[in-house]
C-alpha positions in Angstrom: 66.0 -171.3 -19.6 68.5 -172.5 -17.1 72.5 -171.7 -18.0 74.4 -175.2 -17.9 77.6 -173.4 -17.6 78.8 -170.9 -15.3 81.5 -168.8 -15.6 84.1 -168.6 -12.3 82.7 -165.9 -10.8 79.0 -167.4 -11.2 79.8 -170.9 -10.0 81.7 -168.9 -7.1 78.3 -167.2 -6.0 76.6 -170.4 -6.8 79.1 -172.5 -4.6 78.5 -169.8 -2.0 82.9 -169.7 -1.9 85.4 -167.2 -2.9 86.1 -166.8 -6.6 90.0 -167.5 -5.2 89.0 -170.9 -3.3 87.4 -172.1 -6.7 90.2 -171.4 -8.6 92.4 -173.7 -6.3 90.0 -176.2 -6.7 90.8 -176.5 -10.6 94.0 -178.0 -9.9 93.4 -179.7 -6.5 95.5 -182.9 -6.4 93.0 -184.8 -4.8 89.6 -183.6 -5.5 90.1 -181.2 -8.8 87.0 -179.1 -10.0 85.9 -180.4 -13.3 85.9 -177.6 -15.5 86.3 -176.3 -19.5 89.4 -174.0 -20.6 88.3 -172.2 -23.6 90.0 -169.4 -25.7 93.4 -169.8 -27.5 94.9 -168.8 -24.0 92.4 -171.5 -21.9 91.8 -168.0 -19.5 88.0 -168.6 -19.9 87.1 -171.6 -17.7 83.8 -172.6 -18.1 82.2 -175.1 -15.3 78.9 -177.5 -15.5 76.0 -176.3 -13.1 75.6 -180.4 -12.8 79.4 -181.1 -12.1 79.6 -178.2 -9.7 76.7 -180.0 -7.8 78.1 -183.3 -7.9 81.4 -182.3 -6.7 80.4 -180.3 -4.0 78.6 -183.4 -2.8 81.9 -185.3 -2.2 82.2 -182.6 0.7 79.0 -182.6 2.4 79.5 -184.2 5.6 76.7 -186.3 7.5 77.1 -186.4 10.9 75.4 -187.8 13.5 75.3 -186.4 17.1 74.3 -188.1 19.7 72.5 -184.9 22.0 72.3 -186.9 25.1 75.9 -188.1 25.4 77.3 -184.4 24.2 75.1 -182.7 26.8 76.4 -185.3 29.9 79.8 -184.9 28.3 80.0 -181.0 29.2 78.2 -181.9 32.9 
């Protein structure tokens, strides 16, 4: 059975990032991590599988090069 949610270091492997960059994501102004604070303290941050996914998405980048015109450009 698949987990649903990862703990920080998990998501971090997961994400392929450091365990530091996703915890600066949590509280990013602009494009904030949704996560889970658990515990009395909130120290054990729980994050979706799903939401990690979907969030990395608003980052992926879909470019389109045109070969011929980058090749003539370095001529």
């Amino acid at each position: 059975m698949e987990k649903g949610f990862l703990t920080i270091k998990e998501a971090a492997h997961y994400g392929s990032i450091s365990r530091r960059t996703l915890h600066k994501f949590l509280n990013d102004p602009i494009h904030p991590l949704p996560h889970f604070r658990l515990g009395t303290t909130g120290r054990m941050v729980r994050v979706r599988k799903e939401e990690l996914e979907n969030w990395m998405e608003n980052f992926r980048i879909n470019s389109k090069i045109n070969i011929d015109k980058l090749l003539n450009d370095l001529k």
